[in-house]
Residue frames relative to the residue before (quaternion, step in Angstrom):
aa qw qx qy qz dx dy dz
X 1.0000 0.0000 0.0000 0.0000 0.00 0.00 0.00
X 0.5494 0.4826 -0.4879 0.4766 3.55 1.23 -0.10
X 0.7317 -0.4437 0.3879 0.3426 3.22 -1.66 -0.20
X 0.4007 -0.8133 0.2861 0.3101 3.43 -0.09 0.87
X 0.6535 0.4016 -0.4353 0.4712 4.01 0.92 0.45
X 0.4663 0.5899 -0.4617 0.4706 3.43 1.54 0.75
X 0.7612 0.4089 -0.2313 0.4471 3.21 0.99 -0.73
X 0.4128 0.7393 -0.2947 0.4430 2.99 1.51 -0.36
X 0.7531 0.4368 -0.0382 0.4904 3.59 0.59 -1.57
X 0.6760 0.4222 -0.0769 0.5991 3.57 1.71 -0.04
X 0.6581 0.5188 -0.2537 0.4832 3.52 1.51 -0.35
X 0.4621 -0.6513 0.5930 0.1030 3.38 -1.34 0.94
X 0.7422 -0.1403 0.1655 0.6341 3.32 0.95 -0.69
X 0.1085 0.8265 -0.5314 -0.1509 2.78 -1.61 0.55
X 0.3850 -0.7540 0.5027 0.1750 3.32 -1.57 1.18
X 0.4074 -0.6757 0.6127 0.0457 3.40 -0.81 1.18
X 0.1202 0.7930 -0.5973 0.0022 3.86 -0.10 0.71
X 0.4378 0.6908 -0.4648 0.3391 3.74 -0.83 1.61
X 0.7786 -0.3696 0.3364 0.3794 3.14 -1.43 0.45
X 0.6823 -0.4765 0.3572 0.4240 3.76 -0.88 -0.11
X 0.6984 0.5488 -0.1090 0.4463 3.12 1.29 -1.93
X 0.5214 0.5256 -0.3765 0.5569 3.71 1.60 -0.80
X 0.8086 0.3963 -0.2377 0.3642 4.01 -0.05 -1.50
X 0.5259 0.3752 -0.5259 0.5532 3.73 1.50 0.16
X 0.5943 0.4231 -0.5161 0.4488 4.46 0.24 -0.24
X 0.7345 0.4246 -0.4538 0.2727 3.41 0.23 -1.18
X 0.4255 0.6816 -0.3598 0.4742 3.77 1.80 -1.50
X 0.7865 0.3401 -0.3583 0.3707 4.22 -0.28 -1.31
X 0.7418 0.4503 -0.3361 0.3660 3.54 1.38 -0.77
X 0.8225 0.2030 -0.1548 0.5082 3.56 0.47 -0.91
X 0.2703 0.7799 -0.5005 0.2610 3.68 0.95 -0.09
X 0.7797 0.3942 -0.2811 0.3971 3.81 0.44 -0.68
X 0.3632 0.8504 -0.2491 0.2879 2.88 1.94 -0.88
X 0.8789 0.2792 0.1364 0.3619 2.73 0.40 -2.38
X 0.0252 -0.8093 0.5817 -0.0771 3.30 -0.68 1.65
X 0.4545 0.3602 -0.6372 0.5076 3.39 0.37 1.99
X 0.6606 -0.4682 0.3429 0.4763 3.30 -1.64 0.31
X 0.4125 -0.5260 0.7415 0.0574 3.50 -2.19 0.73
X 0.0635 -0.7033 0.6975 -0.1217 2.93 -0.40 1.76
X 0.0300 0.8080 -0.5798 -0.1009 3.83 -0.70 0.38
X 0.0951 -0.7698 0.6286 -0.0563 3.62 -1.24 0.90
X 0.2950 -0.5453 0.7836 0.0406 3.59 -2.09 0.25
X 0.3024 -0.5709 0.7540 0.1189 3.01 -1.62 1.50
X 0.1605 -0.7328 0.6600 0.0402 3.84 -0.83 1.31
X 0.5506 -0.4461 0.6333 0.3110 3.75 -1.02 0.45
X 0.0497 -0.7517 0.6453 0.1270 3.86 -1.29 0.76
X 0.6913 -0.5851 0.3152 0.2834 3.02 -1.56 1.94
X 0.0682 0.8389 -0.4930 -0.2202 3.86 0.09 0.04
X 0.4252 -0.6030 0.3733 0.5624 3.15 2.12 -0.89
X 0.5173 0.6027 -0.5157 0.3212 3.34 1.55 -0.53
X 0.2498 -0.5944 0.7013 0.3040 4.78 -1.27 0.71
X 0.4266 -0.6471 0.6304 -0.0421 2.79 -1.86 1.48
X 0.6044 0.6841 -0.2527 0.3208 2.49 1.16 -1.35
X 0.8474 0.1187 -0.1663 0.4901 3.71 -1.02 0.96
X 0.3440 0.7818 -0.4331 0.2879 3.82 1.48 -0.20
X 0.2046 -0.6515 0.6383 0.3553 3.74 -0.87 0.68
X 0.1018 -0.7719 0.6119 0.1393 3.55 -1.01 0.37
X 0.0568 0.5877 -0.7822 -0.1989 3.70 -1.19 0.00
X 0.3104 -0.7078 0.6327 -0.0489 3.17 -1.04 1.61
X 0.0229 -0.8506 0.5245 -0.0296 3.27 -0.64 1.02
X 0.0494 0.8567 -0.4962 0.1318 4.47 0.02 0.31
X 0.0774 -0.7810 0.6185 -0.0393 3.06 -1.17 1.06
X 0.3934 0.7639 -0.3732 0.3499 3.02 0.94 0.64
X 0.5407 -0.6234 0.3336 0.4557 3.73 -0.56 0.48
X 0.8745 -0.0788 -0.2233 0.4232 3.62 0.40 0.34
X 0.3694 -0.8146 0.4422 -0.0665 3.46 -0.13 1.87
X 0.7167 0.5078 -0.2912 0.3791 3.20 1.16 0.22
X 0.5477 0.5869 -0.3246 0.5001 2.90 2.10 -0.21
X 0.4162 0.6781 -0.3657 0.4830 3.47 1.44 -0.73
X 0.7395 0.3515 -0.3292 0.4703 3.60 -0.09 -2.05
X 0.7402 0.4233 -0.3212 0.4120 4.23 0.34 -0.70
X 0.7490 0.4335 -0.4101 0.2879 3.29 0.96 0.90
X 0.4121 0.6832 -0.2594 0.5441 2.64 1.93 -0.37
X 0.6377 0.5246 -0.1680 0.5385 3.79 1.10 -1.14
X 0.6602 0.5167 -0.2569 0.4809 3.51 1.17 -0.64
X 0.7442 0.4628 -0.1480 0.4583 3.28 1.67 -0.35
X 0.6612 -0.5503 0.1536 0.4862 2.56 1.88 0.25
X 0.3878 0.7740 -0.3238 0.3818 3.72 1.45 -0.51
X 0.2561 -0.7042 0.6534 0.1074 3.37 -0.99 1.21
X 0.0525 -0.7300 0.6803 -0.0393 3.54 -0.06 1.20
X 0.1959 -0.7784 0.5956 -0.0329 3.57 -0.58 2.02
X 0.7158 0.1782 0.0713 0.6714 3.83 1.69 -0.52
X 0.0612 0.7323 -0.6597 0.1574 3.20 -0.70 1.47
X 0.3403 -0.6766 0.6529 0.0086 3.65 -0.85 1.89
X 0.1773 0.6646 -0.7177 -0.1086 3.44 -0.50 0.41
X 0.1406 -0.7747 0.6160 0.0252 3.59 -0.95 0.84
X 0.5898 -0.6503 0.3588 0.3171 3.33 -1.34 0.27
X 0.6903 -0.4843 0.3476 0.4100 3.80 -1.36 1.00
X 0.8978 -0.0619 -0.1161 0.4203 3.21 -0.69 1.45
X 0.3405 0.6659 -0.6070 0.2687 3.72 1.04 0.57
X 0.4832 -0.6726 0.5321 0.1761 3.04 -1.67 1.00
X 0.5394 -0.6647 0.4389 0.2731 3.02 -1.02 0.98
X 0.0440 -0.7330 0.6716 0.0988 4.06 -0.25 0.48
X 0.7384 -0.4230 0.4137 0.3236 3.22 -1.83 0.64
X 0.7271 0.4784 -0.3438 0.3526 3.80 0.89 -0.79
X 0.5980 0.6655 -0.2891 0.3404 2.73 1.31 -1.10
X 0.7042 0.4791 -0.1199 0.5102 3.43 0.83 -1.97
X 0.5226 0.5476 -0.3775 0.5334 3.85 1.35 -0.40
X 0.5975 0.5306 -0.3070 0.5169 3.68 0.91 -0.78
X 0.8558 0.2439 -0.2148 0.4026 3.62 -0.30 -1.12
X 0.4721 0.6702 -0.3905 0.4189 3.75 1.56 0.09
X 0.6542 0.4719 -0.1488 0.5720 2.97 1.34 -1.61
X 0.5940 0.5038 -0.4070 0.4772 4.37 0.57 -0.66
X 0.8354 0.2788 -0.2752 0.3854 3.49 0.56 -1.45
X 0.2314 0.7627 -0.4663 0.3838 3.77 1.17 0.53
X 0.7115 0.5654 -0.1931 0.3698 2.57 0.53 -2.74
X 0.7190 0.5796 -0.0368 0.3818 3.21 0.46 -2.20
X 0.1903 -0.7133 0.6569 0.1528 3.87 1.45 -0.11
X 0.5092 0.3924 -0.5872 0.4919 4.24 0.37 1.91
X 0.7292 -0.4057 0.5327 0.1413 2.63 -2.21 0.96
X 0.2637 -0.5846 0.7158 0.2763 4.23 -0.57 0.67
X 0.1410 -0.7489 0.6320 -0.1410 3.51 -1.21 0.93
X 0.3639 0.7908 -0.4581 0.1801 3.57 -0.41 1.07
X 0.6182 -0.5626 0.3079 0.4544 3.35 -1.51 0.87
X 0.6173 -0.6392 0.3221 0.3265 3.21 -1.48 -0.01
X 0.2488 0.8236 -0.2506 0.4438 3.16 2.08 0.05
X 0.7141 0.5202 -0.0815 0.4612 3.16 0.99 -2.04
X 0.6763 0.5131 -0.2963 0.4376 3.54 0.70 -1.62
X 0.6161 0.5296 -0.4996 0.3006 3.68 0.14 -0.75
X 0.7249 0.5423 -0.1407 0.4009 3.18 1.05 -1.51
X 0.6011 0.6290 -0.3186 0.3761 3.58 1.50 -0.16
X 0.4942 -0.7258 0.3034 0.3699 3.67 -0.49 1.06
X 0.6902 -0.5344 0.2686 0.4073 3.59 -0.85 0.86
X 0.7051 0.3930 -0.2296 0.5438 3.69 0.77 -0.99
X 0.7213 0.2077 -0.5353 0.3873 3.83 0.54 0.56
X 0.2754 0.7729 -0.5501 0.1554 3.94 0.96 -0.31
X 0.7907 0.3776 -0.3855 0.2893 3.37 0.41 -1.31
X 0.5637 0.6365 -0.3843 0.3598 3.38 1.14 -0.28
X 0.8250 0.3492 -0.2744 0.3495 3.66 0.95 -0.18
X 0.0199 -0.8661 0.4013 0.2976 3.42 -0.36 -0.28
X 0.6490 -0.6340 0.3639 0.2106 2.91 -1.58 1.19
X 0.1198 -0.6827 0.7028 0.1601 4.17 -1.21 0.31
X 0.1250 -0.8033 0.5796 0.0564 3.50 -0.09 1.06
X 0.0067 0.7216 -0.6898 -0.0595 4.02 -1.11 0.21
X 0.4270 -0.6005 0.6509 0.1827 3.09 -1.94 0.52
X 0.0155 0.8562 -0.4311 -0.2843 2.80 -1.49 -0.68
X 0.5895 -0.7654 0.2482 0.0709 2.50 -1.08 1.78
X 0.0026 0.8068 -0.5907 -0.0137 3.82 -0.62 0.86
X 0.4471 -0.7769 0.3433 0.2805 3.56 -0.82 0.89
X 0.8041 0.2113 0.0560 0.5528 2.84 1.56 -0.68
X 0.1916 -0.8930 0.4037 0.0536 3.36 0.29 1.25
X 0.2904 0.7581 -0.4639 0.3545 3.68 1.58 -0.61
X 0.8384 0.1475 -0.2349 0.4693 4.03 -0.61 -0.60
X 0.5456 0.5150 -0.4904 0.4433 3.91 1.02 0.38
X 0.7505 0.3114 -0.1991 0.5479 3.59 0.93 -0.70
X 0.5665 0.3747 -0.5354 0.5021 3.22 0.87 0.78
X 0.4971 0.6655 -0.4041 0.3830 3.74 1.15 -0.32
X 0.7124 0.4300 -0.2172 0.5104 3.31 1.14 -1.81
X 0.5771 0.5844 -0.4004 0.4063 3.93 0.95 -0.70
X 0.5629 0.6086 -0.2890 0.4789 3.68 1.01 -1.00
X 0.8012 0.3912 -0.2160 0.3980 3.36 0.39 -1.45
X 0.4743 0.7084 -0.2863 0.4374 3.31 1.46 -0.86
X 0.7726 0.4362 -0.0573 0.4578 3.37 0.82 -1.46
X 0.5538 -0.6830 0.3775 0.2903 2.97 1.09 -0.45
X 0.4817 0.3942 -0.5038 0.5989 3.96 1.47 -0.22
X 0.4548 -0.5160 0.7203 0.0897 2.47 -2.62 -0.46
């Protein structure tokens, strides 16, 4: 959230987290920029066995970009019939979560949310939703655990 040649000028490393097509824009823009290692990664969906596939969903996210969520869930096949994008960190009030309980009824869908979101969901509605957790995936971990070994140690 800072400006990104502030953080730049203060970073040890940096991970780039995106699609292919994102880490070649971010690469043409700030690539020259950056003179610490470029570690690059992908939040992947995790196999849970749970089938998406053909799921109504009303997909709800507060998260800072809710559209990448709703296009994974769809990538898995999910019929997302209602998509909530809400704002980064909004709290979930009783009306609200009364609302999208009472839509995805209506709507005969599954409440769907990031895992970000669930923690933050009061105990007595969790069971009603279910979660699409992801990782994320780095090909090469070598200059991250030399990042965390540095800091550990105390150089730079």
């Amino acid at each position: 959230r800072e400006p990104v040649p502030a953080g730049l000028a203060r970073a040890d490393l940096v991970l780039s987290v995106g699609a292919a097509a994102d880490q070649d824009r971010f690469a043409a823009i700030w690539r020259k920029d950056i003179r610490v290692p470029l570690v690059t990664g992908e939040l992947l969906p995790l196999q849970t066995g749970m089938d998406w596939q053909g799921m109504r969903a009303l997909a709800f996210a507060g998260i800072g970009y809710p559209e990448k969520f709703f296009a994974t869930l769809r990538a898995l096949g999910a019929d997302i019939v209602r998509a909530e994008a809400l704002d980064d960190h909004q709290p979930f009030g009783t009306a609200l979560l009364t609302r999208l309980a009472a839509e995805a009824a209506a709507l005969e869908a599954q409440l769907v949310t990031t895992e970000k979101d669930a923690v933050r969901l009061p105990a007595e509605f969790r069971p009603q939703v279910v979660v699409l957790p992801v990782r994320l995936a780095i090909p090469d971990w070598g200059p991250v655990d030399a990042a965390i070994d540095r800091a550990m140690s105390g150089r730079r």
